[in-house]
gemmi code that builds the backbone of each chain (N, CA, C; Angstrom):
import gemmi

chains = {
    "A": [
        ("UNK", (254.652, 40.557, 28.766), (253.632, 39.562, 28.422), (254.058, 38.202, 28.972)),
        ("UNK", (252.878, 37.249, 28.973), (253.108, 35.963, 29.568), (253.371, 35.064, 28.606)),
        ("UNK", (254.101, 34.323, 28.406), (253.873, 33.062, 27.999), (254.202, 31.686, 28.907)),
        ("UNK", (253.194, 30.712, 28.209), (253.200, 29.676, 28.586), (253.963, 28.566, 27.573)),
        ("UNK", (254.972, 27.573, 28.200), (255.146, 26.563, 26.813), (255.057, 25.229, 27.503)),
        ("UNK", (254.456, 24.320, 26.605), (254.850, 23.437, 27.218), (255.235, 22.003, 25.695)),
        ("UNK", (256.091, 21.635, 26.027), (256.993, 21.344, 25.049), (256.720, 19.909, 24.234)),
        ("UNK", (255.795, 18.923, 25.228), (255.968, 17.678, 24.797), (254.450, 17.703, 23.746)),
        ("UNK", (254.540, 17.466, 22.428), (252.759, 17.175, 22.079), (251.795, 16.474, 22.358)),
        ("UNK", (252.814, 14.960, 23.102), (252.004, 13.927, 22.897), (253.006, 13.230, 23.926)),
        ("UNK", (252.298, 12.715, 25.085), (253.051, 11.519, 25.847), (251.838, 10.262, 25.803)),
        ("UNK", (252.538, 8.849, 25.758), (252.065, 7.270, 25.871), (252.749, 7.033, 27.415)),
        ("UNK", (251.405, 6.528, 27.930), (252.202, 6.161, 29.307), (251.306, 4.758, 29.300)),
        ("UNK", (251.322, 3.484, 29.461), (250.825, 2.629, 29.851), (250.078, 2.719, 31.263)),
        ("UNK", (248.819, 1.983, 31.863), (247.856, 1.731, 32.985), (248.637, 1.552, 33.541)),
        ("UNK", (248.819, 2.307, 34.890), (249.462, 1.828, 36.429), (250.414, 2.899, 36.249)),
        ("UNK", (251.347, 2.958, 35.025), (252.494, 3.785, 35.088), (252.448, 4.859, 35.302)),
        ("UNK", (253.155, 5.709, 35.806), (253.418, 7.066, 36.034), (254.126, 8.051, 35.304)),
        ("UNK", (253.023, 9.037, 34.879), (254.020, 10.347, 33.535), (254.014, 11.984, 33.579)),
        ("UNK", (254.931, 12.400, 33.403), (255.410, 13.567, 34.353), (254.949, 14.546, 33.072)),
        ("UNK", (254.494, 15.520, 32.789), (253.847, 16.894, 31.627), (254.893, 17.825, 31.778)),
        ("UNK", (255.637, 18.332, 31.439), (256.355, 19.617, 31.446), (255.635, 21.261, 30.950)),
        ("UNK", (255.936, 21.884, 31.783), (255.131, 23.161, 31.827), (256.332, 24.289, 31.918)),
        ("UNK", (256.715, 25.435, 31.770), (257.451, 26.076, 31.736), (256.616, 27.510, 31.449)),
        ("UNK", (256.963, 28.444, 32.050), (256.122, 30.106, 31.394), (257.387, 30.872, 32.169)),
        ("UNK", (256.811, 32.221, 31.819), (257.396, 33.350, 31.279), (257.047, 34.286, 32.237)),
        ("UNK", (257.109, 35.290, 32.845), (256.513, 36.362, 33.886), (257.686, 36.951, 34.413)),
        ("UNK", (256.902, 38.495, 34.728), (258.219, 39.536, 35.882), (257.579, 39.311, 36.475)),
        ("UNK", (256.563, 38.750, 37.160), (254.798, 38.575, 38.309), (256.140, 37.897, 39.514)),
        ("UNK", (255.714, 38.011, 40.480), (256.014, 37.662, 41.751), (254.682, 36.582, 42.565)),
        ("UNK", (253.711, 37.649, 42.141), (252.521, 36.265, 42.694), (251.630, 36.187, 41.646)),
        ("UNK", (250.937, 35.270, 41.541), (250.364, 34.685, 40.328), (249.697, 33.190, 40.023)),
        ("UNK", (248.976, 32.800, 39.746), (248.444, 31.159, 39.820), (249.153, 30.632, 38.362)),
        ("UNK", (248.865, 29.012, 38.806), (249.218, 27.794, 37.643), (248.528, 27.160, 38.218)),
        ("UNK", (247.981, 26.483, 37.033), (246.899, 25.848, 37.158), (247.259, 24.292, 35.648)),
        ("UNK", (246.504, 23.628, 36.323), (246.492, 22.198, 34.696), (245.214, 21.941, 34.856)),
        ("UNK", (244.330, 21.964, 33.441), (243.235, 21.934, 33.051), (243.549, 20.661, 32.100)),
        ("UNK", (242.416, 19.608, 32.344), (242.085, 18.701, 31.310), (241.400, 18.459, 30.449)),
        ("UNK", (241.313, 18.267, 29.082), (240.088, 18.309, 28.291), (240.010, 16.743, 27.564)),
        ("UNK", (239.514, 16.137, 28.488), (239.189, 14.869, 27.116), (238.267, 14.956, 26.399)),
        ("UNK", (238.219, 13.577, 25.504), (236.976, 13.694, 24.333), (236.097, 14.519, 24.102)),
        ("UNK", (235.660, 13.801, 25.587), (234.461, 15.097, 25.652), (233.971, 16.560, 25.611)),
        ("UNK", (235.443, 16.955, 25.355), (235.840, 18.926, 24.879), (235.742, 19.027, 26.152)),
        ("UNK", (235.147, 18.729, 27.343), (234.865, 19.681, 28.514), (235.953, 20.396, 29.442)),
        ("UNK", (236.212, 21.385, 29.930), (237.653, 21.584, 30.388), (237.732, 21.353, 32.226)),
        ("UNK", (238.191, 20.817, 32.369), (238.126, 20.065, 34.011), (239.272, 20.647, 34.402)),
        ("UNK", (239.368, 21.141, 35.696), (240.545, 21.729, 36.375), (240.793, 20.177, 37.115)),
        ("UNK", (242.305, 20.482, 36.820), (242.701, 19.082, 37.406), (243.879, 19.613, 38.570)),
        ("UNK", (244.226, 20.706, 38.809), (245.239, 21.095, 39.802), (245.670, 22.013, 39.612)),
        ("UNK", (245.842, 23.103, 40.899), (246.298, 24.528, 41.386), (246.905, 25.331, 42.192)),
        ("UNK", (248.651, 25.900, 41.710), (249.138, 26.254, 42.780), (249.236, 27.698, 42.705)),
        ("UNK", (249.187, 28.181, 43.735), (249.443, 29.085, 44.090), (251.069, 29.583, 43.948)),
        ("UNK", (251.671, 30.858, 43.569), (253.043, 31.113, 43.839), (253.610, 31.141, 44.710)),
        ("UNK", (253.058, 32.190, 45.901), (253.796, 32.275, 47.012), (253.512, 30.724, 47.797)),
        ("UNK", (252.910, 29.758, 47.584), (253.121, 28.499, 48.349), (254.319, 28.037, 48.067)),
        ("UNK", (255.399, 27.120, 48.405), (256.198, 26.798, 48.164), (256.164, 25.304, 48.159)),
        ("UNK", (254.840, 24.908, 48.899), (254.398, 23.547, 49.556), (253.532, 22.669, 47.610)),
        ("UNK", (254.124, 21.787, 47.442), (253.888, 21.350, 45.543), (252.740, 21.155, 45.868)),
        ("UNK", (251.281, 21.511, 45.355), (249.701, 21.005, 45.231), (249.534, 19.611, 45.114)),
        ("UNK", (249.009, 18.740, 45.199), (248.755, 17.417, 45.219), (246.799, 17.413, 45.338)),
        ("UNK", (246.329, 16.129, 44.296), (245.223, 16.035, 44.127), (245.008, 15.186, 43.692)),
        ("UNK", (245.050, 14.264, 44.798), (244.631, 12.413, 44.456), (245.859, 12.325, 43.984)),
        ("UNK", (246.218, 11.393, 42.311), (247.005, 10.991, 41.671), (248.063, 11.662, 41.094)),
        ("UNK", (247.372, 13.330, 41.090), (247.931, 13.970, 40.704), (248.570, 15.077, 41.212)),
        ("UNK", (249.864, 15.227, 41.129), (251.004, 16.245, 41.672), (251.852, 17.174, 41.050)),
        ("UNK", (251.884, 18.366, 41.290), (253.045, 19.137, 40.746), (254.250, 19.248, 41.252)),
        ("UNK", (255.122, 19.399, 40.498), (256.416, 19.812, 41.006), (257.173, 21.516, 40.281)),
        ("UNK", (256.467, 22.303, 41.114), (256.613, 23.642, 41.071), (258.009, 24.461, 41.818)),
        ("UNK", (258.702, 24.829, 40.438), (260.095, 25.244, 41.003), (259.988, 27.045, 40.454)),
        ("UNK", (259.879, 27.614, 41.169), (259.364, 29.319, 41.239), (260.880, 29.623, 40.573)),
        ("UNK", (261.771, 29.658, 40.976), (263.155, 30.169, 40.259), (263.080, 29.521, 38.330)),
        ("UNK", (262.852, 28.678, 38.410), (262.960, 28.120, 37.344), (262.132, 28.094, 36.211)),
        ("UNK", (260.916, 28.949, 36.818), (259.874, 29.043, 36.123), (259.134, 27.758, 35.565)),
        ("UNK", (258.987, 26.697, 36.333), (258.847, 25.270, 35.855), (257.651, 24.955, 36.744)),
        ("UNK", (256.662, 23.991, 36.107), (255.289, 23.814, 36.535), (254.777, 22.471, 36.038)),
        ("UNK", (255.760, 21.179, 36.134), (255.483, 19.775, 35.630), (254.586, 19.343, 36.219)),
        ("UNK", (253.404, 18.560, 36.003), (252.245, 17.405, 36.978), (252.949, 16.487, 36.182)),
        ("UNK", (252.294, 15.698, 37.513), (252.559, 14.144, 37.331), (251.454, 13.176, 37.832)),
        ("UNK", (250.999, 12.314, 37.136), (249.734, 11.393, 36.862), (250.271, 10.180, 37.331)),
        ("UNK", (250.298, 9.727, 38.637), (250.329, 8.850, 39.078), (249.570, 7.435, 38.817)),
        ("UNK", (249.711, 6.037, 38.766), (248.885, 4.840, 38.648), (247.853, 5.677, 37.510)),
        ("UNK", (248.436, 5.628, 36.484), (247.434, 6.239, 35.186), (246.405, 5.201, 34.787)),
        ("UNK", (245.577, 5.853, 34.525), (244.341, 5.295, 33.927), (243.476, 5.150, 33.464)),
        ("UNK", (242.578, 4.358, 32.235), (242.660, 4.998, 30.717), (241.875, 6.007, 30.773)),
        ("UNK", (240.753, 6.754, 31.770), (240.201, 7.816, 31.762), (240.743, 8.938, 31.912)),
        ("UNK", (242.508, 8.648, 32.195), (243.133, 10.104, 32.278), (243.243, 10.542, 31.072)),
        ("UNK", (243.425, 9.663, 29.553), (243.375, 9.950, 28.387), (242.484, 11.235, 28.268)),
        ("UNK", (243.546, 11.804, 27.603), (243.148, 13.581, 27.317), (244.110, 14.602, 27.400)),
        ("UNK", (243.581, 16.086, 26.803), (244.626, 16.834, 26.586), (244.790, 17.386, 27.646)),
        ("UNK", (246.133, 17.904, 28.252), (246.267, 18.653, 29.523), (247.229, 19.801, 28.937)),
        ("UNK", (246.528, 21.012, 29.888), (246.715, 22.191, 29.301), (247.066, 23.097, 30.997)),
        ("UNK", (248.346, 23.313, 30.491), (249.034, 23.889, 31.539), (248.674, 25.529, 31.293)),
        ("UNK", (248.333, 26.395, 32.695), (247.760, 27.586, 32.451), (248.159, 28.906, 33.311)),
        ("UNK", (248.475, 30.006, 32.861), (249.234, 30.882, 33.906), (248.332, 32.233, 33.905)),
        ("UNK", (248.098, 32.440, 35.418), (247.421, 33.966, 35.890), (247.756, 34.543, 36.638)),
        ("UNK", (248.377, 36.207, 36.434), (248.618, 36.443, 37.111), (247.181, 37.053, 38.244)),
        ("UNK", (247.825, 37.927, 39.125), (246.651, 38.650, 39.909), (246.021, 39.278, 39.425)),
        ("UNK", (244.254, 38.850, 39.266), (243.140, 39.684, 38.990), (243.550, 40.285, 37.209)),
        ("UNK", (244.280, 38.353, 36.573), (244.624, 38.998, 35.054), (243.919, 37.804, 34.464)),
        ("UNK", (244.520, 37.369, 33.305), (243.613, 36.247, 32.857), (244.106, 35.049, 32.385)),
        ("UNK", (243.521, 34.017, 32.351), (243.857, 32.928, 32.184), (244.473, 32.936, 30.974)),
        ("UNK", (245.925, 32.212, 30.897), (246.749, 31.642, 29.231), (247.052, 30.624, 29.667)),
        ("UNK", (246.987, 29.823, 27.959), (246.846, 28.530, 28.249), (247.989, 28.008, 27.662)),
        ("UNK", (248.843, 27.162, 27.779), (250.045, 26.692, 26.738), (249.423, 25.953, 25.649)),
        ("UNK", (250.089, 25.245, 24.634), (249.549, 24.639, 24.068), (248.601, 23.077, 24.017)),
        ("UNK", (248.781, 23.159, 25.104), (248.391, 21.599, 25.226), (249.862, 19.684, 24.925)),
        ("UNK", (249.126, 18.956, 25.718), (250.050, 17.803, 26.147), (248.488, 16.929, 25.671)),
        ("UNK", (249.055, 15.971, 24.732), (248.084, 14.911, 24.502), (248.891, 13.955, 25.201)),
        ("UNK", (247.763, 13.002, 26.331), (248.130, 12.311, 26.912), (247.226, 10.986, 26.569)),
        ("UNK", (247.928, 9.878, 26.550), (247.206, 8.547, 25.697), (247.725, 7.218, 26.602)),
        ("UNK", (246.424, 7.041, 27.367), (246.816, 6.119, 28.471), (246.512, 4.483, 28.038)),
        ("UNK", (247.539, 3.774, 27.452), (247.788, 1.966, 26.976), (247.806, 1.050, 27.816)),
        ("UNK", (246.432, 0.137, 27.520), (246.014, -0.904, 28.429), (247.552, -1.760, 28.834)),
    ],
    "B": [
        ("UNK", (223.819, 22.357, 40.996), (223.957, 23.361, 40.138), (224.156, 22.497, 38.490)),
        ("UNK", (223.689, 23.029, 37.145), (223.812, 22.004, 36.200), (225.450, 22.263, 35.472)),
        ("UNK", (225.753, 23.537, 36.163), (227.173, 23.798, 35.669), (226.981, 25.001, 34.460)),
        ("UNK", (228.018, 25.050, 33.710), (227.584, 26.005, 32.825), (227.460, 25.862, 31.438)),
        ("UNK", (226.284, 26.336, 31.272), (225.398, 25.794, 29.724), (225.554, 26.511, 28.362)),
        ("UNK", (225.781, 25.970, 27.554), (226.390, 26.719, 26.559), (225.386, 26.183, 25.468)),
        ("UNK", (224.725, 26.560, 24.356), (223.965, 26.145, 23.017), (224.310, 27.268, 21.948)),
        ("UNK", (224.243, 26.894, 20.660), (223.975, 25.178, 20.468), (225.534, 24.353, 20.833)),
        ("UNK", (225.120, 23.297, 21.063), (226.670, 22.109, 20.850), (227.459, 22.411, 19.638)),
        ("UNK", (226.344, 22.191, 18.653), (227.239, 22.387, 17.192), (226.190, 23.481, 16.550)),
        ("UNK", (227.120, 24.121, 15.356), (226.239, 24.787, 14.934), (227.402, 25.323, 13.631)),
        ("UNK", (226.457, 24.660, 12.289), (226.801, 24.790, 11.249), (226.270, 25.832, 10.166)),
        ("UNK", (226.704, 26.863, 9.359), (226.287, 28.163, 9.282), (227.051, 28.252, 7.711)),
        ("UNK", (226.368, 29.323, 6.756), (227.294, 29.730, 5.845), (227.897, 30.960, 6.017)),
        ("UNK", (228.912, 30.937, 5.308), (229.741, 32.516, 5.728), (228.636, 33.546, 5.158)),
        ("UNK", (229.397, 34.412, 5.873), (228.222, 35.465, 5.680), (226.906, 35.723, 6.794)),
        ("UNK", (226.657, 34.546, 7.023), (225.186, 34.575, 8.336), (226.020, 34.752, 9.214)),
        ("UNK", (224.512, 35.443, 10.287), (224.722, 36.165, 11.888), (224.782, 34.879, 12.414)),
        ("UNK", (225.738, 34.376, 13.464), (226.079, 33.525, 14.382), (225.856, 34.258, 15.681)),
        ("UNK", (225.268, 33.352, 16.351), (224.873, 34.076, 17.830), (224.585, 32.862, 18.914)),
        ("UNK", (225.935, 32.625, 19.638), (226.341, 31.920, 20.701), (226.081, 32.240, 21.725)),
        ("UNK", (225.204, 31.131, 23.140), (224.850, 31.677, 24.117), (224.736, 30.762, 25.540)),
        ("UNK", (225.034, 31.576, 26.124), (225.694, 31.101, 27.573), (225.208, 31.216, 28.462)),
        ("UNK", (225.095, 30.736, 29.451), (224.398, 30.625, 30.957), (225.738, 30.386, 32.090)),
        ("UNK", (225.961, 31.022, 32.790), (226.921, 31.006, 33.351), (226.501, 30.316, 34.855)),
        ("UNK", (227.228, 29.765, 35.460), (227.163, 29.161, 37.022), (226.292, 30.278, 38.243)),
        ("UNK", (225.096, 29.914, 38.806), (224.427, 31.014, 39.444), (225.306, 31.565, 40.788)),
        ("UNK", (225.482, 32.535, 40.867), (226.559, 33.497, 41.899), (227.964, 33.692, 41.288)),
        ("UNK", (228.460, 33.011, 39.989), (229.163, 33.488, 39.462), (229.484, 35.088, 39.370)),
        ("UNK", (230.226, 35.657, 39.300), (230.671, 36.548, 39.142), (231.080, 37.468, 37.922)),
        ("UNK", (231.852, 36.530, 37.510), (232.518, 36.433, 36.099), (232.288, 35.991, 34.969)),
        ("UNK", (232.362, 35.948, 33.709), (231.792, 35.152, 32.291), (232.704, 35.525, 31.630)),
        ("UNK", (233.764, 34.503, 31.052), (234.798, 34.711, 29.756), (234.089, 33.797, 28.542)),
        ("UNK", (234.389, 34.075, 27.922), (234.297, 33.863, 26.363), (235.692, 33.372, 25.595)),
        ("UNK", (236.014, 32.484, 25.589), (237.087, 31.389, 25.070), (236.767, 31.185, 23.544)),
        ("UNK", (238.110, 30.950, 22.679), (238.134, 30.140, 21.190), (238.870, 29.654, 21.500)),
        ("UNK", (238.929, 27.754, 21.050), (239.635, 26.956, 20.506), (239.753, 26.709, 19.224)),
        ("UNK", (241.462, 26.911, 18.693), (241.608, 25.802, 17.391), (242.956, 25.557, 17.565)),
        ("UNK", (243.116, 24.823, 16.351), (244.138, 24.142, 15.970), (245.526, 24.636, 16.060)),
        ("UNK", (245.259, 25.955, 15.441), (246.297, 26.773, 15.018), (247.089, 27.414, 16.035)),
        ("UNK", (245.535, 28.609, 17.036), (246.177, 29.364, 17.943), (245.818, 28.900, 19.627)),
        ("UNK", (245.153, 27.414, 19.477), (245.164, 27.132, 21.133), (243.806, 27.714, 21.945)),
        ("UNK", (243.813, 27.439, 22.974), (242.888, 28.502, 23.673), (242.930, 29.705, 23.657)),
        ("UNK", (242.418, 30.884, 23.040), (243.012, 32.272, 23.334), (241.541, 32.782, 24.228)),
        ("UNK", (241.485, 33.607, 24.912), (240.662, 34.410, 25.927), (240.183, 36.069, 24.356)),
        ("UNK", (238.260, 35.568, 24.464), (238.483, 36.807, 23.456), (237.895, 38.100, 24.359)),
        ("UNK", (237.358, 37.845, 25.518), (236.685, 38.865, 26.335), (236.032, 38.365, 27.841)),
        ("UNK", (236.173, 38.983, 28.615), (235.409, 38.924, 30.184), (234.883, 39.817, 30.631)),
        ("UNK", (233.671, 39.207, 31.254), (232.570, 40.170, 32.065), (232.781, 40.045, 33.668)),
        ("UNK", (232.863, 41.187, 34.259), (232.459, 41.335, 36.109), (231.116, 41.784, 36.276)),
        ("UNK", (230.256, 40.982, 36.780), (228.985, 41.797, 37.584), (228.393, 42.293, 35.762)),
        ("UNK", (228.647, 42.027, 34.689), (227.804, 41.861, 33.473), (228.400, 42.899, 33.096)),
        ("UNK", (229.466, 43.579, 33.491), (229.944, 44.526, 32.606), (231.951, 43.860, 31.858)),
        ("UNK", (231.523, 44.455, 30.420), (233.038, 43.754, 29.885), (234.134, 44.771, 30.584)),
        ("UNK", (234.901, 44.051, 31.158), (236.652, 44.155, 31.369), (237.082, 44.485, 30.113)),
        ("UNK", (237.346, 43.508, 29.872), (238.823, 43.383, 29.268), (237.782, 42.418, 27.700)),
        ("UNK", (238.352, 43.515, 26.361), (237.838, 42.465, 25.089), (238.479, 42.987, 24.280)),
        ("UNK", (240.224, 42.993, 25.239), (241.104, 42.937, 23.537), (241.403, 41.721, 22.900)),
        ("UNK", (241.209, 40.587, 23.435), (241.089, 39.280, 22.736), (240.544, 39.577, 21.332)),
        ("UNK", (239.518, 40.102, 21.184), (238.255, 39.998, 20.382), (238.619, 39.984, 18.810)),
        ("UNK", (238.982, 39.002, 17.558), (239.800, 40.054, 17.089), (239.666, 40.895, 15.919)),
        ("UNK", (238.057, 40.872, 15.498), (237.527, 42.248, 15.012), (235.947, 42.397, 15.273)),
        ("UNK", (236.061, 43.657, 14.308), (234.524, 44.396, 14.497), (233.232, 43.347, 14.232)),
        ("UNK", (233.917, 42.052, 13.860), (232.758, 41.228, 13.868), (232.071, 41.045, 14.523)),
        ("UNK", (232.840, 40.404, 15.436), (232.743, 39.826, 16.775), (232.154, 40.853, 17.815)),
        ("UNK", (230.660, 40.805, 18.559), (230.771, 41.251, 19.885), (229.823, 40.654, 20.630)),
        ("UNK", (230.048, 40.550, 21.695), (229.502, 39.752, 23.128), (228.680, 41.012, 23.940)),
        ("UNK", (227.946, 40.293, 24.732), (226.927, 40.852, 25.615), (226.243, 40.062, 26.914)),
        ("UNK", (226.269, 41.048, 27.924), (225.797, 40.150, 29.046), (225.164, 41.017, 30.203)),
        ("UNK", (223.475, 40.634, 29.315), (222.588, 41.330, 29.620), (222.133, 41.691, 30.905)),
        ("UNK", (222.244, 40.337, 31.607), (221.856, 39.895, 33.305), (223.152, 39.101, 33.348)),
        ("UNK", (223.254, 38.656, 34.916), (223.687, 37.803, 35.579), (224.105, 36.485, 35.029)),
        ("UNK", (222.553, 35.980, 34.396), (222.320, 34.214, 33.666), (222.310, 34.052, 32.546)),
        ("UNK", (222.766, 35.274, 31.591), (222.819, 35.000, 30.344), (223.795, 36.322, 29.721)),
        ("UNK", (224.350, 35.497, 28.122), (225.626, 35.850, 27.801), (225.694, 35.706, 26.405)),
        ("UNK", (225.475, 36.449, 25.441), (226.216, 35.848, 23.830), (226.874, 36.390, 23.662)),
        ("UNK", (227.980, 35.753, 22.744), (228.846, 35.808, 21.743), (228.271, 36.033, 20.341)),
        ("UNK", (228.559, 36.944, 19.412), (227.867, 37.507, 18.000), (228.815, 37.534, 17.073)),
        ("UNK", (228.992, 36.920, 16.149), (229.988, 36.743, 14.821), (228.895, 37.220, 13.684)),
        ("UNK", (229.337, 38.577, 13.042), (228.041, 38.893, 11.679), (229.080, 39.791, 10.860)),
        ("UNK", (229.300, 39.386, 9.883), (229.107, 38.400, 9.361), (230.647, 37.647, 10.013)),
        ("UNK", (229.494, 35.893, 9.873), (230.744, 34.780, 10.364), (231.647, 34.264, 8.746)),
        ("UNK", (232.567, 33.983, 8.896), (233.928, 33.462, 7.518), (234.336, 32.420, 8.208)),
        ("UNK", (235.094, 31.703, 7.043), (235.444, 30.308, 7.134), (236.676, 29.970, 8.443)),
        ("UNK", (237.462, 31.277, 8.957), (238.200, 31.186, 9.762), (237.846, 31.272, 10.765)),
        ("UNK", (236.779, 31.724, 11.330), (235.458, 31.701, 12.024), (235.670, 30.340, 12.855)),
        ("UNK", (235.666, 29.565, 11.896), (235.841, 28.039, 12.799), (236.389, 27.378, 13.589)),
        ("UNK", (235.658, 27.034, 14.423), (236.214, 27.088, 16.144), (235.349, 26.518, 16.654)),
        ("UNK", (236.297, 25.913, 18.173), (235.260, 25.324, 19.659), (235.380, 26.865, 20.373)),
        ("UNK", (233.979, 27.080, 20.587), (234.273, 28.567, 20.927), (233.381, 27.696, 23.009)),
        ("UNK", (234.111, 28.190, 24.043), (234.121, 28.081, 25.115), (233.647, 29.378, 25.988)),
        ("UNK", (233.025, 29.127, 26.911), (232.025, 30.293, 28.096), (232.882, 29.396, 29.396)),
        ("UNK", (233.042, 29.890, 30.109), (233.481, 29.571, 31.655), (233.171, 31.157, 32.554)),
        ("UNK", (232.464, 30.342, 33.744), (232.673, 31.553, 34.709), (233.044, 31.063, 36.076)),
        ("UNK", (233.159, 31.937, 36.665), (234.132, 31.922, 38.004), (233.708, 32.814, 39.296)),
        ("UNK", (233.921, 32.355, 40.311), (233.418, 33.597, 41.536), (234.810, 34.176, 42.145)),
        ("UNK", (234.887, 35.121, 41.423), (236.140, 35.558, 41.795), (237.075, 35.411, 40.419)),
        ("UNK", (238.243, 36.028, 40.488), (239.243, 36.245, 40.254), (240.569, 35.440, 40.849)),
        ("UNK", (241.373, 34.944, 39.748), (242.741, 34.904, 39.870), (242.774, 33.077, 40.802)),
        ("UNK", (242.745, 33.468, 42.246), (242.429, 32.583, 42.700), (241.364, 31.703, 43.280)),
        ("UNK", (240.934, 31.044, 41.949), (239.531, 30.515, 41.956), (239.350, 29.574, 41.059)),
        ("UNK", (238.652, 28.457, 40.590), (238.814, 27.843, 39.735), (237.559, 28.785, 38.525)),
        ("UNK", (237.645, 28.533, 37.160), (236.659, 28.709, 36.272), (236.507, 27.579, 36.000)),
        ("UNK", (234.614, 26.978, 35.917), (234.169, 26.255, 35.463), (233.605, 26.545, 33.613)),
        ("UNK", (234.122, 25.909, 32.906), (233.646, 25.805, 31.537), (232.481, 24.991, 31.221)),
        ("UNK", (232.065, 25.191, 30.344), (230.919, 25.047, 29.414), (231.401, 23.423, 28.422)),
        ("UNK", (230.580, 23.315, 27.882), (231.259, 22.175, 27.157), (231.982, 22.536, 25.784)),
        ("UNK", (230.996, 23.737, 25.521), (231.283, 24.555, 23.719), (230.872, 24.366, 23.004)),
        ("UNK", (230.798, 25.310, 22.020), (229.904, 25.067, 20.878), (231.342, 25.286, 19.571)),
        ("UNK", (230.774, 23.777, 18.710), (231.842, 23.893, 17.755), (231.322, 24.510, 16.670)),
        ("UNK", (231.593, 25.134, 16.099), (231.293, 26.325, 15.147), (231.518, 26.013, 13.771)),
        ("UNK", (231.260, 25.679, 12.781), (231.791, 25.522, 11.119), (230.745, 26.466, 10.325)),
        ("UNK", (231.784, 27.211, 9.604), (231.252, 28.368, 8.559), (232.236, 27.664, 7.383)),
        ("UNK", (230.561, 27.375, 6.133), (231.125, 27.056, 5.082), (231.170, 27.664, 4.409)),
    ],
}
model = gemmi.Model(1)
for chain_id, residues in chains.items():
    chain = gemmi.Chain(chain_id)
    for i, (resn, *xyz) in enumerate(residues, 1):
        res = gemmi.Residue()
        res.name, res.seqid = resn, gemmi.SeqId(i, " ")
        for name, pos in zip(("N", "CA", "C"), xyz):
            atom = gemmi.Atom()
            atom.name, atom.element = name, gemmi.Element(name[0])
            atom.pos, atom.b_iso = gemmi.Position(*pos), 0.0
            res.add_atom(atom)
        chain.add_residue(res)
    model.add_chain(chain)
structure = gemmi.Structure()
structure.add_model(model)
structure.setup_entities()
């Protein structure tokens, strides 16, 4: 079975600053997706970034970047020049091939003027 | 495309009544999962459809509960009788494809059984 953890409940990052999410899961999978989904206020769930396993090359999307270490089982984004609309929960997520989406618990993220 | 539509938003019920959640999934979608949120256990996955037939609905997690997806553009979720644990952001997302693909979600319908 998979699991996903991701450890922090709640990060404060002040506007402009930059804050890194920790992601960590579990798998014998060799290939397989990660993915970080955002949900602010608004409940809606927004894919905010997606890597692939066998890439080795970290996903990047606008502000936002992973730093994906396959040995280590480690899957951190990082929210570059934050800003207060990044406020929201981010939910780190693991699939393997043609299996199904799990979600960790969620990272409340709270972006201070 | 308007994305994928989920009603009601909210929907407040006493235990005991038929609850019946319903979904419109993204047109050429492929796929239709059926998501619960809470507090307790997170997002869990309770069932998915390919081409309108269910995969996979060991999520589900009893005889209460069952889903259906009649056509292509439409999808419920059925809680009868619904209980107070019942209560949940219950989530629809579908996807074209598998694995590597994004799923677009629904907004959800938050659920309270008093």
């Amino acid at each position: 079975a998979q699991t996903v953890t991701q450890s922090q409940p709640e990060m404060s990052v002040q506007e402009a600053e930059t804050v890194t999410l920790s992601c960590t899961y579990d798998t014998s999978e060799n290939n397989y997706y990660l993915f970080w989904y955002k949900q602010p206020p608004s409940r809606q769930m927004i894919l905010v970034i997606r890597q692939e396993a066998y890439k080795q090359q970290n996903a990047t999307e606008n502000r936002f970047s992973v730093n994906f270490q396959k040995a280590a089982k480690s899957f951190s984004l990082k929210i570059s020049d934050s800003q207060l609309g990044d406020t929201a929960m981010y939910f780190c997520a693991f699939m393997k091939l043609r299996g199904k989406l799990q979600f960790g618990a969620g990272t409340q993220v709270v972006v201070t003027p | 495309d308007a994305g994928v539509i989920q009603s009601p938003r909210h929907e407040v019920t006493e235990m005991g009544q038929e609850v019946t959640l319903r979904c419109k999934p993204i047109s050429g979608h492929d796929y239709l999962f059926w998501y619960r949120q809470t507090m307790m256990r997170g997002l869990e996955l309770l069932i998915y459809f390919n081409n309108n037939v269910p995969i996979d609905d060991s999520g589900m997690p009893e005889d209460r509960f069952s889903a259906k997806m009649p056509n292509a553009s439409f999808s419920t979720l059925k809680i009868q009788p619904s209980e107070p644990r019942d209560s949940a952001v219950y989530f629809c997302a579908s996807s074209y494809g598998l694995s590597n693909t994004e799923a677009f979600f629904g907004q959800g319908t938050r659920l309270t059984v008093v």
